[in-house]
matplotlib code that plots the C-alpha trace (Angstrom):
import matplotlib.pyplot as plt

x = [-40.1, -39.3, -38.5, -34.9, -34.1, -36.3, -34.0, -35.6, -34.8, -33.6, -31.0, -29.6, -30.1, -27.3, -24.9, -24.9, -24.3, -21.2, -20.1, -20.0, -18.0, -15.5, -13.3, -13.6, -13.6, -10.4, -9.1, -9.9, -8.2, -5.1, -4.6, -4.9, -2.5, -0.3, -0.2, 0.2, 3.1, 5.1, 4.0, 5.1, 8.3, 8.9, 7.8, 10.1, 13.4, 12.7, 12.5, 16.1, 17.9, 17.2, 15.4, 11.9, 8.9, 6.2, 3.2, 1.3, 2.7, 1.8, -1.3, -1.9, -0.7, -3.1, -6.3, -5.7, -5.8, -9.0, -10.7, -9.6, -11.7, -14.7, -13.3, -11.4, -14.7, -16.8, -13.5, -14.0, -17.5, -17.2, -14.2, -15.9, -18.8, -16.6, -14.3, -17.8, -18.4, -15.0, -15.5, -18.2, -17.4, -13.2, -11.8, -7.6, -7.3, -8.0, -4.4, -2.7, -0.2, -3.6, -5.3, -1.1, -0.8, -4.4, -4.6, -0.8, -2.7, -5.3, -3.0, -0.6, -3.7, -5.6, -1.8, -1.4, -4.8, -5.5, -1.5, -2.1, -5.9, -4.5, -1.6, -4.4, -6.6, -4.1, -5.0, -2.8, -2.8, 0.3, 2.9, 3.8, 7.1, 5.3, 2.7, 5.1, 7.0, 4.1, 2.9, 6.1, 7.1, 3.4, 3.8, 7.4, 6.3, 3.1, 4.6, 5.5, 2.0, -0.1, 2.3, 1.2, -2.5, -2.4, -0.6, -3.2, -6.0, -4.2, -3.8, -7.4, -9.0, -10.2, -11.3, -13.6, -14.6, -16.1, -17.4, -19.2, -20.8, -21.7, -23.2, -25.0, -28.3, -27.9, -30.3, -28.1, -24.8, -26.2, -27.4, -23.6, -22.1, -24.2, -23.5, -20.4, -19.9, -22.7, -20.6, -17.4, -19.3, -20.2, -17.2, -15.7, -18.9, -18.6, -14.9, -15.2, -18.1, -15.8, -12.6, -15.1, -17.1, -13.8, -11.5, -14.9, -15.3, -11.9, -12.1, -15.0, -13.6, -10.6, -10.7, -6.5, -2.9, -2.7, -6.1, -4.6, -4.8, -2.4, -1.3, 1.9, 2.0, 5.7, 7.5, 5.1, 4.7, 6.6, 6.4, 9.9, 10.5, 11.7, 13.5, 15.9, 15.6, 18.4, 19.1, 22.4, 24.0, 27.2, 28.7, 30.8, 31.1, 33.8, 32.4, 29.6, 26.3, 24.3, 21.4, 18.3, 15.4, 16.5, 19.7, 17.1, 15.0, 18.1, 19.0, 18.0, 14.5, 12.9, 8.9, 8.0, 4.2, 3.7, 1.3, 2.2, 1.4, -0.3, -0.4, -3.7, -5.3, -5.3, -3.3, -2.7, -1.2, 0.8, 3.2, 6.2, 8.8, 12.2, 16.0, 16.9, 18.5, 21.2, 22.2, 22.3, 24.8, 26.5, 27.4, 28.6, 31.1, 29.4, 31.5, 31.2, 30.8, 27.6, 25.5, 22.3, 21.4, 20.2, 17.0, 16.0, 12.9, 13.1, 10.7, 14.1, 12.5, 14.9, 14.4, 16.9, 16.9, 18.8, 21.5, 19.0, 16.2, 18.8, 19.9, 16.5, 16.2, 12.5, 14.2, 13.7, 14.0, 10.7, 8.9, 5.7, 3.0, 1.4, 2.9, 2.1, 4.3, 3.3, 1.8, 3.7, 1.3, 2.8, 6.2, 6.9, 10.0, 10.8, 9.9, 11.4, 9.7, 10.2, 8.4, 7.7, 8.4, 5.4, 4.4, 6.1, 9.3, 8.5, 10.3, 8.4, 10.4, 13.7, 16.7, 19.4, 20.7, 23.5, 25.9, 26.5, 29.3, 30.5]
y = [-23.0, -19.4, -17.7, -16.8, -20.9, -21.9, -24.4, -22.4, -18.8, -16.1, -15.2, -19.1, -19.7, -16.4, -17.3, -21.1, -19.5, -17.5, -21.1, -23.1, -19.8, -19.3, -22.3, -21.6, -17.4, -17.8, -20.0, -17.7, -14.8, -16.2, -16.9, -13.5, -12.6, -15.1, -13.7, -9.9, -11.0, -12.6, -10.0, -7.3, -9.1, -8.6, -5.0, -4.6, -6.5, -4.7, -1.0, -1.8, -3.3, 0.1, -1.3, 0.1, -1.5, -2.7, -0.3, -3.5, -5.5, -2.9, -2.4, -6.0, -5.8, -3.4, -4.4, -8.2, -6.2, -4.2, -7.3, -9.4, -6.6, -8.0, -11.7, -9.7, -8.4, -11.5, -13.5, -10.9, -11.4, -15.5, -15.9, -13.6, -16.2, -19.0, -17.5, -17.3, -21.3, -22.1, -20.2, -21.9, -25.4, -25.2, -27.8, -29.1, -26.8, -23.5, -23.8, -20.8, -21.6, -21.6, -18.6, -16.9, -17.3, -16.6, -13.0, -12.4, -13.4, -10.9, -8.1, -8.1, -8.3, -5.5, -3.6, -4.3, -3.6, -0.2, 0.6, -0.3, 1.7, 4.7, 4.6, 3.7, 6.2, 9.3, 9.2, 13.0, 12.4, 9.7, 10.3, 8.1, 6.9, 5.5, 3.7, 2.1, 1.3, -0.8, -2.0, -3.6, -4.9, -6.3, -8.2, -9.5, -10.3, -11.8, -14.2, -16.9, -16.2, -16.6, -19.6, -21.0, -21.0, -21.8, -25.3, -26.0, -25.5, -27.4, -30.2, -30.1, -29.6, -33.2, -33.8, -30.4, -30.5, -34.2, -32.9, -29.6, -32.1, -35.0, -33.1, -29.5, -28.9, -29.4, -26.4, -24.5, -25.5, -24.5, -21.2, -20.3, -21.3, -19.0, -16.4, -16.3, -16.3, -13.5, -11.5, -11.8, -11.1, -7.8, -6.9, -6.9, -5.4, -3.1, -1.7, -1.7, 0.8, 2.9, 2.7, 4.2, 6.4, 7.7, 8.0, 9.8, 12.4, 12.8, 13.6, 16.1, 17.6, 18.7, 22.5, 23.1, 22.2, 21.2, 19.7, 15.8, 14.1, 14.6, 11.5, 11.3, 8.3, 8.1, 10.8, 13.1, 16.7, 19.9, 23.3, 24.7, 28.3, 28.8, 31.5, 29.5, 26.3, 24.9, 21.5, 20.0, 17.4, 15.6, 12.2, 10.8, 14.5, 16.5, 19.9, 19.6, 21.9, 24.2, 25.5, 28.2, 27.8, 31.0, 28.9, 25.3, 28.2, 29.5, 25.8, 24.6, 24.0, 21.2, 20.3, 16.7, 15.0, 11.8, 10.3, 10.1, 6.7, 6.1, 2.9, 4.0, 3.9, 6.8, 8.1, 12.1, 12.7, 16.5, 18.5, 18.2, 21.1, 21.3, 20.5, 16.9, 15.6, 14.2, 17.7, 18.6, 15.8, 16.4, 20.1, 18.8, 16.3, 12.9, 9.8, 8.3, 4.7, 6.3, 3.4, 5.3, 8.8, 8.6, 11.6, 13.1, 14.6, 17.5, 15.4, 12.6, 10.0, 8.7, 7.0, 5.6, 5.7, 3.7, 4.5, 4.2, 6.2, 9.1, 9.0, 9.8, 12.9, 13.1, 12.2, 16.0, 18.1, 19.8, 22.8, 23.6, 21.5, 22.6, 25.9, 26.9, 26.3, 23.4, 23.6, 23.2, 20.5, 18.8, 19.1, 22.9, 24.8, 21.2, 17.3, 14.7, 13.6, 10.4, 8.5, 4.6, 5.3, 5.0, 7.7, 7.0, 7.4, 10.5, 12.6, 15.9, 19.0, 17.7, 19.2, 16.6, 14.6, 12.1, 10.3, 7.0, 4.9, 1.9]
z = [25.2, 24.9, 21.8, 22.8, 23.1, 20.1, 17.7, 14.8, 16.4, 14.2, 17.0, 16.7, 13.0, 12.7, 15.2, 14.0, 10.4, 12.0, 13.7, 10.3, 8.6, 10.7, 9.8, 6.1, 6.1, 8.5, 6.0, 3.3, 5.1, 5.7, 1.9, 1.9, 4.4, 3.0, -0.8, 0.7, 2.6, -0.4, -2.5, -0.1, 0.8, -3.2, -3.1, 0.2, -1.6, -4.7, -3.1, -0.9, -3.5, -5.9, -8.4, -10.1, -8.8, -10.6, -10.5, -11.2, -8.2, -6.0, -7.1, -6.8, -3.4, -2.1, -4.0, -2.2, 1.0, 0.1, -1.1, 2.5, 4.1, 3.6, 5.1, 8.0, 9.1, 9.3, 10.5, 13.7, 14.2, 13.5, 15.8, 19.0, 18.5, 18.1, 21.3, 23.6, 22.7, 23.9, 26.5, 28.0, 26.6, 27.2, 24.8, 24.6, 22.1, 24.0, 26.2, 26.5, 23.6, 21.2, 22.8, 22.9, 19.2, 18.2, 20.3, 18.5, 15.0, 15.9, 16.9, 13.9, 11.6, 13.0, 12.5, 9.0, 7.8, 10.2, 8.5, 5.3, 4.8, 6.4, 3.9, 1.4, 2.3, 2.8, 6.3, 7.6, 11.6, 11.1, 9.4, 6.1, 7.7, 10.8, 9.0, 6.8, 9.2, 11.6, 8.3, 7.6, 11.2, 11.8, 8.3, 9.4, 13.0, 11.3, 8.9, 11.6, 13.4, 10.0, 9.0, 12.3, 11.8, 8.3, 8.9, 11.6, 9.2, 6.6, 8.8, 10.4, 6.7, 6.0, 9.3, 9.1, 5.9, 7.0, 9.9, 8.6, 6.1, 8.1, 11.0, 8.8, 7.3, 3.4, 3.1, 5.2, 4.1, 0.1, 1.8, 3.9, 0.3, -1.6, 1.0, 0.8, -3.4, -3.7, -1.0, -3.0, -6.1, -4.0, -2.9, -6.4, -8.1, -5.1, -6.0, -9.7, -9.3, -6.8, -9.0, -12.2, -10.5, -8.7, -12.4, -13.4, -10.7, -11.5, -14.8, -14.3, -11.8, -13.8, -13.8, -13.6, -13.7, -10.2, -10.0, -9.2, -6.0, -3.5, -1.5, 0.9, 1.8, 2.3, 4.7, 5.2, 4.0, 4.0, 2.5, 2.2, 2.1, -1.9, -0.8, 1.3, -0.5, -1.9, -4.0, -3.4, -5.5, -4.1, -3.5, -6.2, -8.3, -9.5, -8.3, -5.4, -6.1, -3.7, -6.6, -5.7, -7.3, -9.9, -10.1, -11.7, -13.5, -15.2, -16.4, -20.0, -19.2, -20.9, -20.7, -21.5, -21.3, -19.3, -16.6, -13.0, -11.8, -8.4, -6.7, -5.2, -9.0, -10.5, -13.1, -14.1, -17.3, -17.4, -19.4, -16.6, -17.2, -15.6, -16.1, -17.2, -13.9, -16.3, -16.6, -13.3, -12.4, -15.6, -14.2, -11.2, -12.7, -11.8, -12.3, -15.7, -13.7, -12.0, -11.5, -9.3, -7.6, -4.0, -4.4, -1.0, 0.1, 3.3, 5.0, 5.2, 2.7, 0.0, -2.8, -5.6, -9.5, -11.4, -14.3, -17.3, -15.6, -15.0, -18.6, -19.8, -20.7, -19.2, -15.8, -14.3, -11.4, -12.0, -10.6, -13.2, -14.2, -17.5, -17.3, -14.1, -10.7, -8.9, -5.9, -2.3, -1.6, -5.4, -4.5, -4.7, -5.2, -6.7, -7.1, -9.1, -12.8, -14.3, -16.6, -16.2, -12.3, -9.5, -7.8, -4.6, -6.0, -7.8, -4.7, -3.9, -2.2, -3.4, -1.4, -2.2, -5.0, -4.2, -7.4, -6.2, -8.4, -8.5]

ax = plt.figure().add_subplot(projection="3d")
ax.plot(x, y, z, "-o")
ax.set_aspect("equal")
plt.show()
């Protein structure tokens, strides 16, 4: 017998290891896929409805995604092997309903994850809009898809679980096991050492004011002219405003200390100095029943802060960090500041505040 068809090959030993894991792993993924979609639906309802979202939810959000990596790979490499046996050895369930919805599981998967590292990862060559926007389609269009699969392998569970057992090498089946727990043990071992060694470089590396990371995940970047630049504030206002940047300079300025929040994991605490937005719509006659502002960006992205997060007096429109300008790559000639707020929502190159009542 030739090496290639030897029962105790290397070559078979693997691919029967990525046959007995691709029930379980594809389980394991889509209780993945399943706790980033309600989570996201929260983050989603949360962010339209105008209320502040939890830096911890969203974190929570994308570290399940990081750590489904890891089962999204082998899932891949399981499921081509598992594909090929079907292949040759066609079964009742490879009809073209079963092979429709597992290429659509497949496609809206590969969408969310490749969206949702670029976003992760900062990734310039597509805009922040546009990758939100596939991430949250392909999670919609998903739900249905990953609903699908998961009844399927909650209704074929017993029957598989018997089977694995019944028909696998108790050698092997201990060795697949501890495979599996030592790469999850990894994985995690494997991003606490990136999250400390990144906050470290971080902290050594911090020669300046403007020496944070700059992510744009949402709408993109822009470097308005300052000269030009103007910030209006309207909607429900006794006396619409058209400011300059001398105009904001010539404001009471006001410097307070917090930490901007990212939902990527790191945190940079600043002096932030600017005018108290509350004083901004205070010039302009903003309704006493104001209930939110609408803040836009001159990249289009809006973002809404409620009543209580105007009224403190940290709230800014802010264009130095530590005494120096900010940077146009930090929101330069101006960005909103507020404490207790994520990043995302911290608006850079503000050109437009809008009062909304009740």
């Amino acid at each position: 017998m030739s090496p290639q068809a030897s029962p105790t090959s290397p070559a078979l030993g693997m691919t029967s290891r990525l046959r007995s894991l691709n029930a379980p792993v594809g389980l394991l993924l889509l209780v993945f896929l399943l706790f980033g979609a309600v989570s996201g639906l929260i983050i989603w309802w949360q962010s339209t409805g105008g209320s502040g979202t939890s830096i911890l939810l969203i974190a929570v959000h994308s570290y399940v995604g990081l750590l489904g990596l890891p089962a999204l790979l082998t899932k891949l490499i399981a499921g081509v092997v598992a594909w090929r046996r079907r292949l040759a050895r066609p079964t009742r369930d490879s009809g073209w309903a079963t092979n429709l919805m597992t290429v659509s599981l497949i496609l809206v998967v590969l969408a969310q994850y490749a969206s949702g590292v670029a976003m992760f990862l900062n990734w310039g060559a597509v805009p922040g809009g546009v990758l939100k926007t596939v991430h949250l389609w392909s999670a919609l269009v998903g739900v249905p898809v990953v609903s699908y699969h998961l009844w399927r392998f909650l209704v074929r569970a017993q029957a598989t679980i018997r089977h694995t057992l019944a028909s696998a090498d108790p050698s092997e089946t201990t060795a697949v096991r501890r495979h599996v727990l030592v790469g999850g043990a990894l994985a995690l071992v494997g991003w606490g050492v990136v999250r400390v060694a990144g906050g470290g470089a971080s902290a050594l590396s911090h020669r300046a004011p403007n020496d944070f990371p700059v992510t744009l995940t949402s709408g993109g970047a822009d470097q308005p002219d300052p000269r030009t630049w103007r910030l209006g504030v309207d909607g429900e206002v006794q006396r619409p405003l058209a400011l300059s940047l001398g105009d904001l300079r010539a404001g009471p300025v006001e410097r307070h200390r917090y930490s901007l929040d990212c939902v990527l994991g790191w945190s940079a605490t600043r002096t932030w100095g600017g005018v108290p937005l509350a004083y901004l719509l205070e010039q302009a006659g903003a309704s006493p029943e104001l209930l939110s502002v609408v803040i836009r960006s001159t990249t289009g992205y809006e973002v809404a802060l409620l009543r209580h997060q105007i009224e403190d007096p940290r709230t800014m429109v802010v264009w130095e960090v530590d005494g120096v300008d900010l940077t146009p790559e930090h929101g330069f000639p101006a960005r909103i500041m507020a404490p207790d707020v994520i990043g995302e929502r911290c608006l850079k190159w503000v050109d437009h505040v809008t009062a909304v009542a009740a």
